[in-house]
C-alpha positions as CSV (number, residue, x, y, z in Angstrom):
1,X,0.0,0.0,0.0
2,X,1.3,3.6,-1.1
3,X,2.3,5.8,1.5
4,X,0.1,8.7,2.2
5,X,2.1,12.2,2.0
6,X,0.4,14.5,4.3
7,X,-0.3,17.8,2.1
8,X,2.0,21.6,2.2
9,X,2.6,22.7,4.8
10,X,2.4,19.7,7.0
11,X,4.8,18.1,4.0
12,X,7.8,20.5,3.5
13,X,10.4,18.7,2.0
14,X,13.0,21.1,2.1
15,X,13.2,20.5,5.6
16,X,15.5,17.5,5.0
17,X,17.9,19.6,2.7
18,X,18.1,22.0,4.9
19,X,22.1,22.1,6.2
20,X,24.7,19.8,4.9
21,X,24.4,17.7,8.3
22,X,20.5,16.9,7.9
23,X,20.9,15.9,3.7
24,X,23.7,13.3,5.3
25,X,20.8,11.9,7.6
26,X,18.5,10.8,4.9
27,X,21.3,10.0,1.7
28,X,19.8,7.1,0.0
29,X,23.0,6.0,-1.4
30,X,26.8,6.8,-1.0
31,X,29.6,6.2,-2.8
32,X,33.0,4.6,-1.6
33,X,36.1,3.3,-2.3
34,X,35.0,-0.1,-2.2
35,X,32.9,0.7,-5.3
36,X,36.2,1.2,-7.3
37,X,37.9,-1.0,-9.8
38,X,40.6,0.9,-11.6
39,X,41.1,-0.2,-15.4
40,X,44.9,0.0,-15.7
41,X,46.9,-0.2,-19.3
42,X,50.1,-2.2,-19.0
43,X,52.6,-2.3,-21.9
44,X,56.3,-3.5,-22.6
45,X,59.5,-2.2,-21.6
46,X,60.4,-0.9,-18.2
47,X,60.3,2.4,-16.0
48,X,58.0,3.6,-19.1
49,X,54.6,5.8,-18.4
50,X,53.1,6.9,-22.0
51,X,50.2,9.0,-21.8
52,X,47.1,8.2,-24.2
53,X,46.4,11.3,-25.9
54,X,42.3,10.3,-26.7
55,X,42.4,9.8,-22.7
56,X,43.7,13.1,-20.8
57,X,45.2,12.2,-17.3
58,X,45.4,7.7,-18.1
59,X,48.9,6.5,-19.1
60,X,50.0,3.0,-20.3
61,X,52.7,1.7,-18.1
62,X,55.5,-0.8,-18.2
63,X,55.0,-3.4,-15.4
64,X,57.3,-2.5,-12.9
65,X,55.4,0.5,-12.9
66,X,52.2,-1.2,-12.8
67,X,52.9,-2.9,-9.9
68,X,54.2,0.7,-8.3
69,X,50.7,2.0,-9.1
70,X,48.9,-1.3,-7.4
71,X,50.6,-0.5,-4.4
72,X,49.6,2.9,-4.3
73,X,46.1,2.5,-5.2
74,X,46.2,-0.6,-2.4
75,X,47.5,2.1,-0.1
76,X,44.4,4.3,-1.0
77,X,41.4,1.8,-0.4
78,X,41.4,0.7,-4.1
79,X,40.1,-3.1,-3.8
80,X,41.0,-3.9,-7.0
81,X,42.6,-2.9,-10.2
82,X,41.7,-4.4,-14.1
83,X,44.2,-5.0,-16.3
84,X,44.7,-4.1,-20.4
85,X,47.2,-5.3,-22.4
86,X,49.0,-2.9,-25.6
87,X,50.2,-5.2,-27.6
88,X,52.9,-4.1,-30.1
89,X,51.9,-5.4,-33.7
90,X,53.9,-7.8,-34.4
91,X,52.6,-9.9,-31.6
92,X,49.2,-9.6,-33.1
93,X,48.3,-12.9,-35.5
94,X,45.4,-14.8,-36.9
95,X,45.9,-17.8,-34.0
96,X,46.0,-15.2,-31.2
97,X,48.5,-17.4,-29.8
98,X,49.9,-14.7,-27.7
99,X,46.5,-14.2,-26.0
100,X,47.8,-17.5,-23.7
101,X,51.3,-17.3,-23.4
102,X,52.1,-17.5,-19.8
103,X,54.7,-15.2,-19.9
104,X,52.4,-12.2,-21.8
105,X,51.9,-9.2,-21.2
106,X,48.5,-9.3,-19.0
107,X,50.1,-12.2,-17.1
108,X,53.9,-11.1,-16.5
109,X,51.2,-7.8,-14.7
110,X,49.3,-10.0,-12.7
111,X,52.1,-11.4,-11.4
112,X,54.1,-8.6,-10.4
113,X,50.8,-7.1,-8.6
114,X,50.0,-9.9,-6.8
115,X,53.5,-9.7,-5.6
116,X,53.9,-6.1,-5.0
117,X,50.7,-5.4,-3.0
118,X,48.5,-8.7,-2.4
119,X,45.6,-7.6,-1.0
120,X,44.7,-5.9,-3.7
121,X,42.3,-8.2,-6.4
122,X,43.3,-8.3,-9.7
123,X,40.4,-8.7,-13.0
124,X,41.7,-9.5,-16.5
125,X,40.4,-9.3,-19.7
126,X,39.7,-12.4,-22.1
127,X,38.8,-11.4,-25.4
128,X,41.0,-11.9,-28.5
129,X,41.2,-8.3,-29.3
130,X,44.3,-7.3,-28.2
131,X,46.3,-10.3,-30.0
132,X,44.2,-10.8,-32.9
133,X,45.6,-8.8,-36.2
134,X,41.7,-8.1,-37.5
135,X,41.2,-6.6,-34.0
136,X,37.9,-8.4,-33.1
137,X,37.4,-10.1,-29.8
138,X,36.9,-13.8,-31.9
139,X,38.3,-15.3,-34.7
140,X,37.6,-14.2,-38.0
141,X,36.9,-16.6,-40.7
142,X,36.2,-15.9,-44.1
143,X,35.2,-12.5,-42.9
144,X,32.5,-14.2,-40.2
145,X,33.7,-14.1,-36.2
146,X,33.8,-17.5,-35.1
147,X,31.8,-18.5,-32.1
148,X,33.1,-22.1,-31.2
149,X,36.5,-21.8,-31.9
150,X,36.9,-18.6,-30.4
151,X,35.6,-19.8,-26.9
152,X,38.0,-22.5,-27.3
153,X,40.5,-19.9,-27.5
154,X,39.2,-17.8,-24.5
155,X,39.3,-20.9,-22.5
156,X,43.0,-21.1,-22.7
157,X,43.3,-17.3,-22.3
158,X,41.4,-18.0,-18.7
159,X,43.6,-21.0,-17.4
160,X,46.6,-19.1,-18.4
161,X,45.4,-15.6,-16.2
162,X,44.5,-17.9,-13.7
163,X,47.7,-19.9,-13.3
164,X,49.4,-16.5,-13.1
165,X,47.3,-15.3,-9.9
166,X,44.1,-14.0,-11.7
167,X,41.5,-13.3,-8.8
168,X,38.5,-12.1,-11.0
169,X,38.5,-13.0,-14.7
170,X,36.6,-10.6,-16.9
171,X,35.1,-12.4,-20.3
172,X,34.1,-9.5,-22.7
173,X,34.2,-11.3,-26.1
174,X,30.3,-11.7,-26.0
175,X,30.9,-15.0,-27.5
176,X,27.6,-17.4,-27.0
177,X,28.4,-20.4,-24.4
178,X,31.9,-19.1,-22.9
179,X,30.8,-18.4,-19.7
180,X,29.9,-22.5,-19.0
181,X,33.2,-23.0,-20.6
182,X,34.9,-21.4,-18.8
183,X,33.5,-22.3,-15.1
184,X,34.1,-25.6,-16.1
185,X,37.8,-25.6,-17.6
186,X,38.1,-23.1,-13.9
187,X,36.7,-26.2,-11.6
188,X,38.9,-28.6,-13.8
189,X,42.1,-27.3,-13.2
190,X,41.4,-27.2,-9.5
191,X,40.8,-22.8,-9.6
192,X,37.7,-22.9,-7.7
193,X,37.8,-19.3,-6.2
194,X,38.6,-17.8,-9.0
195,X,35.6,-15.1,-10.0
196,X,34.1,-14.8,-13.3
197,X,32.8,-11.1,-13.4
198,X,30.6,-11.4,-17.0
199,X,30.7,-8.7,-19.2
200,X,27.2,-10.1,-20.1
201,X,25.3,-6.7,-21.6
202,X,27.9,-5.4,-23.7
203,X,27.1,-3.2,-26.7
204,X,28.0,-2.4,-29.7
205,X,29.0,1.2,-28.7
206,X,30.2,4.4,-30.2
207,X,31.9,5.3,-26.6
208,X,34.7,2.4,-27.0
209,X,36.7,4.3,-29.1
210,X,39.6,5.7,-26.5
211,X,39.9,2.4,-25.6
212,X,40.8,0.7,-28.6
213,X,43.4,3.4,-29.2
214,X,44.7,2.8,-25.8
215,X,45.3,-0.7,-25.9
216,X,46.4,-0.7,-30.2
217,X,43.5,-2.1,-31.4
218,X,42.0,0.5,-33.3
219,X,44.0,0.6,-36.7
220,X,43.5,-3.3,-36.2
221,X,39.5,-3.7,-37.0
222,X,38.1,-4.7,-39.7
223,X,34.6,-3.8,-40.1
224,X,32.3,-3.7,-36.6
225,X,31.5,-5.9,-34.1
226,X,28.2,-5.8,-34.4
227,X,27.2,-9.5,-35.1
228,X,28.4,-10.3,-31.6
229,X,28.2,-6.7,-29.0
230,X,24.3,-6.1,-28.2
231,X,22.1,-3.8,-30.5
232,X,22.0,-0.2,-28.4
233,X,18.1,-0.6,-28.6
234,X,17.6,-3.3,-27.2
235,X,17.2,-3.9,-23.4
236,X,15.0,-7.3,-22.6
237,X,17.8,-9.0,-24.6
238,X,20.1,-7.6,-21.8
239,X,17.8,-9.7,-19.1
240,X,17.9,-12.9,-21.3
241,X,22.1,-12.7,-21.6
242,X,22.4,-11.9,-17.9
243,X,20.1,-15.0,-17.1
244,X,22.2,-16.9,-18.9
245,X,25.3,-16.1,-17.5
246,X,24.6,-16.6,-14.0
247,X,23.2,-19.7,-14.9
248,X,26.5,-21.0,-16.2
249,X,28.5,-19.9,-13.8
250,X,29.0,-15.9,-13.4
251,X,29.6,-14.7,-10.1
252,X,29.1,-10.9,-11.0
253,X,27.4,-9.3,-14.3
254,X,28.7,-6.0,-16.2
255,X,26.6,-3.8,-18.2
256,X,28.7,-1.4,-20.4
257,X,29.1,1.1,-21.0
258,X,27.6,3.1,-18.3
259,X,25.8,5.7,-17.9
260,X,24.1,5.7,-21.2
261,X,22.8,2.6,-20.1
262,X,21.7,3.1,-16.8
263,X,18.4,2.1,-17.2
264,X,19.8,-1.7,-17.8
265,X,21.9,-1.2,-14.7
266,X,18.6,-0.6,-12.8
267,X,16.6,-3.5,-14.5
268,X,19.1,-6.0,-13.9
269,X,19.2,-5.2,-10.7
270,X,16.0,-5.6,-9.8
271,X,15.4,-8.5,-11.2
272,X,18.6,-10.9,-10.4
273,X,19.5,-9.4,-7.3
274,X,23.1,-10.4,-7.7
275,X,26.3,-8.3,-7.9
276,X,26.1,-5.7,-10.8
277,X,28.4,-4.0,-12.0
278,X,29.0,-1.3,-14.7
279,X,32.0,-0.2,-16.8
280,X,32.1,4.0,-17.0
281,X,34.3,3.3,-20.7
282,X,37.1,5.6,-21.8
283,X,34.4,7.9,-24.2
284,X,32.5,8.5,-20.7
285,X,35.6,9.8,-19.3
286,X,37.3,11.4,-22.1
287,X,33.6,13.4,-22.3
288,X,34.3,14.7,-18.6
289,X,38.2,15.7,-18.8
290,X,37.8,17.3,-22.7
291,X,34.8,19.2,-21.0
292,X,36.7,20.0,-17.5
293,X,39.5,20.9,-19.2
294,X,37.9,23.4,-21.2
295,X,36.3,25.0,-18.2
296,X,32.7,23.6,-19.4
297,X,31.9,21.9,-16.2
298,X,33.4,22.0,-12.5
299,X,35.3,18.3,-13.5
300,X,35.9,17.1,-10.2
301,X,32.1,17.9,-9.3
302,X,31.1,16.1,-12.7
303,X,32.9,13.0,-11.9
304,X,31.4,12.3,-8.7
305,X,27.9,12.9,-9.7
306,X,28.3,10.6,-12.5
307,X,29.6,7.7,-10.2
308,X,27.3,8.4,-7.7
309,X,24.4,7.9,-10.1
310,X,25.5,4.1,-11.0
311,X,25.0,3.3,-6.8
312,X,21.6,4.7,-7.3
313,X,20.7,2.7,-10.9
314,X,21.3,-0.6,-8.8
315,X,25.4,-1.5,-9.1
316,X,28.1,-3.1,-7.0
317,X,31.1,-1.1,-7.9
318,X,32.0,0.8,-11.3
319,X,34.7,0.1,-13.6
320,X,36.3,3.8,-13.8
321,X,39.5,5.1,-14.9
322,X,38.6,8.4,-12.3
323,X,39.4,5.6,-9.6
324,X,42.5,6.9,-7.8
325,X,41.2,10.7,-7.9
326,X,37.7,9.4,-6.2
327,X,39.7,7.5,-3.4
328,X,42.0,10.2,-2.4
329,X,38.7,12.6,-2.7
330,X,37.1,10.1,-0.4
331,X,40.1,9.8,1.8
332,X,40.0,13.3,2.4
């Protein structure tokens, strides 16, 4: 039965905004550090920070630097930090072997963070992208990406991130099937705590594009990926794919992007009850900082609204490359 709301005057609701100590009272929702993953780019070479121009303020780093920053971002109440490979060219082949090789990029990282600060959790990304020369997240086979084979592929991707320390593995190939694969090649090989965190409502966005210039992908596709990353209008399709995930195996779910998608964050929510997460993606931020930076907006005001507002569509946490400025604002 609906509340009853007693009529003005009796109803003033200004009363609870009235001092900074009385809106604190009645906050529905709050934002904190243990919200925060922290998408991190990791490339060769050592003692090497390059900044990614399409991304003002993110940097790809060498892995002994990456491992500096876990530490830090440990030391500041980050719980845990998401690793991206750049992978120089002429690593990049039709097999993808690279995308397994124990001693790659991703894993050489997740090694030297679990070493450097261990109570920090470290998520990886399976998807071929990164290693594949037609820079699509499956194989491509007579110009069709390959369902089957692909998530044969991602399998081995996942043992091999998981041998290296991997706590949380992040699938965000949209591939049909993987996540069942996966679980059970995980549970095979005796990794039974190890997290799958499903990138399960993933679409076929225009805000990815920082991204793939971030992590060398971008001069590498061919074509789209829309035969495999949802269709933007869709949302009850979102429902059916996060179903499915958690029925093979996902411990957590990840809408992305964000916040144009908010509505999906809300929905899934409501109806699976189970960790939810979204991913704020590097067009998101690049949007803030080009607009901060140009005086448009008050940027560190900006940033936090927009994290705030994935706590009240429903999620867990948020993928966000703002994570170390929000835990030292949050620190105080």
């Amino acid at each position: 039965m609906k509340p009853t709301i007693a009529p003005y005057p009796l109803t003033r609701f200004r009363r609870a905004r009235q001092s900074s100590a009385i809106r604190g009272l009645v906050r529905e929702h709050a934002l904190t550090t243990d919200d925060l993953i922290w998408p991190v780019f990791v490339r060769d070479g050592e003692g090497i920070e390059e900044p990614v121009p399409s991304m003002p303020g993110v940097v790809r780093r060498s892995v002994d630097l990456i491992a500096k920053a876990a530490v830090e971002a440990q030391a500041i109440g980050i719980p845990a930090i998401c690793i991206f490979p750049y992978t120089v060219p002429r690593l990049k082949t039709e097999d993808c072997a690279e995308a397994w090789n124990v001693d790659n990029l991703s894993n050489r990282a997740i090694r030297a963070i679990k070493s450097a600060a261990p109570d920090i959790a470290v998520m990886t990304d399976v998807a071929l992208d990164p290693y594949n020369i037609n820079g699509h997240d499956g194989y491509v086979v007579d110009g069709e990406i390959v369902n089957d084979q692909t998530v044969e592929a991602l399998v081995k991707m996942t043992l091999a991130q998981a041998e290296a320390g991997a706590d949380i593995i992040g699938p965000s190939d949209m591939m049909d099937g993987r996540i069942g694969a996966m679980r059970r090649a995980l549970e095979g090989a005796g990794h039974h705590n190890v997290m799958i965190l499903s990138y399960a409502a993933k679409y076929a966005s225009a805000f990815y594009g920082p991204f793939r210039d971030a992590v060398g992908a971008a001069g590498a596709l061919t074509g789209d990926k829309k035969t495999y990353q949802m269709d933007p209008a869709n949302s009850n399709e979102a429902l059916r794919l996060i179903e499915r995930d958690l029925s093979e195996g996902a411990d957590m779910v990840m809408i992305k992007p964000g916040m144009p998608y908010l509505d999906i964050c809300r929905r899934v929510k409501d109806t699976f009850g189970a960790p939810t997460y979204a991913y704020q993606v590097s067009g998101e931020y690049a949007m803030i900082q080009a607009a901060a930076q140009n005086g448009w907006i008050d940027g560190e005001k900006v940033m936090l609204e927009s994290l705030l507002a994935f706590k009240r569509a429903g999620c867990d946490g948020i993928l966000t490359y703002f994570a170390p400025q929000v835990a030292r604002i949050l620190q105080g």
